[in-house]
N, C-alpha and C positions, 0 to 999 in steps of 0.2 A: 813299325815305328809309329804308324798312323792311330792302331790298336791301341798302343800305350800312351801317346798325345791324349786321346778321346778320353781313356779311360781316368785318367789324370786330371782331366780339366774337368769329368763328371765329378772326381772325388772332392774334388777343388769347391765346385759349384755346391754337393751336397754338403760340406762341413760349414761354408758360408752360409748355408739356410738355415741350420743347427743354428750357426752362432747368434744369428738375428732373432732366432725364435727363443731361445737363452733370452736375447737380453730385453726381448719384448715382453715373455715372460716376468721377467726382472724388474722392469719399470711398471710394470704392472702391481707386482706384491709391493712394488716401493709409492707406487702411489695411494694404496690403501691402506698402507700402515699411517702414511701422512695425514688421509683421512682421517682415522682415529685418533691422530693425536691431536690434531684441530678440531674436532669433532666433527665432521660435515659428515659422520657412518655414526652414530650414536651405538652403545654395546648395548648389548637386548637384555641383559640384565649388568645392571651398574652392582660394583663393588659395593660390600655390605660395611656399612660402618660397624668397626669391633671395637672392643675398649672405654678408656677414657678418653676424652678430647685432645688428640693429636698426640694418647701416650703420656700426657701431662698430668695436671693436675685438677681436679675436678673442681666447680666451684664451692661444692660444701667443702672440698679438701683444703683449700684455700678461705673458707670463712674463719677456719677453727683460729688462723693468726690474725684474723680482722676483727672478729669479735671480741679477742683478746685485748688489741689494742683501741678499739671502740670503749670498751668498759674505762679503760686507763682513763679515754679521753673525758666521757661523761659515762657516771653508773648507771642511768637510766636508758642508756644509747641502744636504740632499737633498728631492725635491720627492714630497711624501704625500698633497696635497689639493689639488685646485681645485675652484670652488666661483663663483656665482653665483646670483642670484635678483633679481627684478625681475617689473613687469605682462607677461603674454603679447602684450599687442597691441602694446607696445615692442618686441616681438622681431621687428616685422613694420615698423613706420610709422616707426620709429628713435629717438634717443635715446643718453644717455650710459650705458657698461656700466663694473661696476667689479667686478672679480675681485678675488678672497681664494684666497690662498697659502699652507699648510701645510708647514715648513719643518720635519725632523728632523735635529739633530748628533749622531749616534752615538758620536761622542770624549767629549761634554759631559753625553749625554743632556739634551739640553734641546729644546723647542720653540717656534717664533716664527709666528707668523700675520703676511704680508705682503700690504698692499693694493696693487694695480696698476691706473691709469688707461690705459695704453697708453703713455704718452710718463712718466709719476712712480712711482714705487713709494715704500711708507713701511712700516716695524714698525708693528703696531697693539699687540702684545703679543709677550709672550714668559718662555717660564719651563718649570722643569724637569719632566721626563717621570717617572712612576711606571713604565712600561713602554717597552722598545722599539717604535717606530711603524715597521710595514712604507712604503718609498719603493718612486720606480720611476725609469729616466732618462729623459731626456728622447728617445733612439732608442728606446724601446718606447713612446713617444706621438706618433703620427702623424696620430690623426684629430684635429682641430681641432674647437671646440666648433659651428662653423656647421653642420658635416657631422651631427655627434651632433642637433644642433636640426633640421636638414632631415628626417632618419628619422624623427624626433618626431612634426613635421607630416605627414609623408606618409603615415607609420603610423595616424596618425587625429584629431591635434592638432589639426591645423587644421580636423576639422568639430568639433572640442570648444572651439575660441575661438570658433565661429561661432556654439556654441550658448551658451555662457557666455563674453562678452567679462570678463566679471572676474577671470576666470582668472588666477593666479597662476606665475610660472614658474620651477621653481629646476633648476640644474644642477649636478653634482658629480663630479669627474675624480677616482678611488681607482683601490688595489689590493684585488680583491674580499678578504671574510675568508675564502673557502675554494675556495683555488687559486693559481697558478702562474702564470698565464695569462697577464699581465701588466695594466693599467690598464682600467679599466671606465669607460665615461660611463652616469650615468644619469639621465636627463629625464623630469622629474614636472611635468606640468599641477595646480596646484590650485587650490578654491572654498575663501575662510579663509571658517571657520563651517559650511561641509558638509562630512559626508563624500562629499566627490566629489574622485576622484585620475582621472588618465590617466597612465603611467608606460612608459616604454622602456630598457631597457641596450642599448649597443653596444660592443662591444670596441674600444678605443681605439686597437690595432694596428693594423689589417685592416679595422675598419668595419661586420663583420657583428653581424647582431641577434642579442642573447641571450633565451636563456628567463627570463622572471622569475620 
């Protein structure tokens, strides 16, 4: 009877040591996935941006009905701005993109800002210019904004969403203010509330990284 008490209360003893090492085990893998998902474990190589921008629609995809209705508004209406902003992890898991249009008529001097869905464009405003706005055409823009957003990520963005998913993400297609050179994209990561930026230019001809 003694034999089997003993043996009993060992079996007892050793399934409870199991179980505690199970579940230490357990809170272990469950505190490192938490890590990763807050970022406090950054991934040694961050997810590769594929595609279009969030799967949508790209910003030349989206000029094609902005310049459409740019021409409507003035035939001379030249293209000075593109521009977007949206969450960074949209940029990745998808989502709807909606480009803004910078339109200058040098005949009128006036200015029109044109929103673009990909398939709608509309006037959101428009009114006269106190100065001429440098343009550019559309054959001195070649890189497409996925291409600009890929360099983004690959330059280092994407272990800066990994470590900050709240990241914010705006893009903007000019002519820089000093030079010739033709159209600049430049891709800024930011935290609203911190100073925390991550920032890229790429020349919008050619593709290559600028100095910031």
């Amino acid at each position: 009877m003694g034999d089997s008490t003993g043996r009993a209360r060992k079996m007892v003893g050793s399934s409870s040591v199991r179980w505690w090492l199970l579940l230490g085990l357990g809170l272990v893998v469950l505190a490192v996935a938490g890590a990763l998902v807050y970022g406090r474990v950054a991934p040694a190589s961050p997810p590769s941006m594929v595609g279009t921008v969030g799967g949508g629609v790209t910003a030349r995809q989206a000029f094609a009905a902005a310049a459409e209705m740019a021409t409507q508004w003035q035939e001379d209406a030249g293209l000075s701005v593109a521009s977007c902003h949206r969450p960074a992890v949209e940029a990745r898991s998808g989502g709807t993109v909606e480009w803004n249009f910078q339109f200058f008529s040098s005949s009128t001097r006036r200015l029109a800002l044109v929103a673009a869905d990909g398939e709608t464009a509309w006037v959101v405003r428009e009114g006269l210019s106190p100065y001429v706005v440098p343009t550019f055409s559309a054959e001195a823009w070649r890189v497409d904004s996925d291409q600009a957003l890929q360099t983004w990520w690959d330059r280092g963005g994407g272990r800066w969403v990994a470590r900050r998913p709240d990241t914010d993400l705006a893009m903007q297609l000019r002519m820089p203010d000093n030079g010739d050179d033709g159209p600049v994209w430049t891709v800024v990561g930011l935290v609203v509330g911190a100073e925390a930026a991550f920032s890229v230019r790429v020349n919008a001809t050619d593709g290559t990284l600028l100095e910031q």
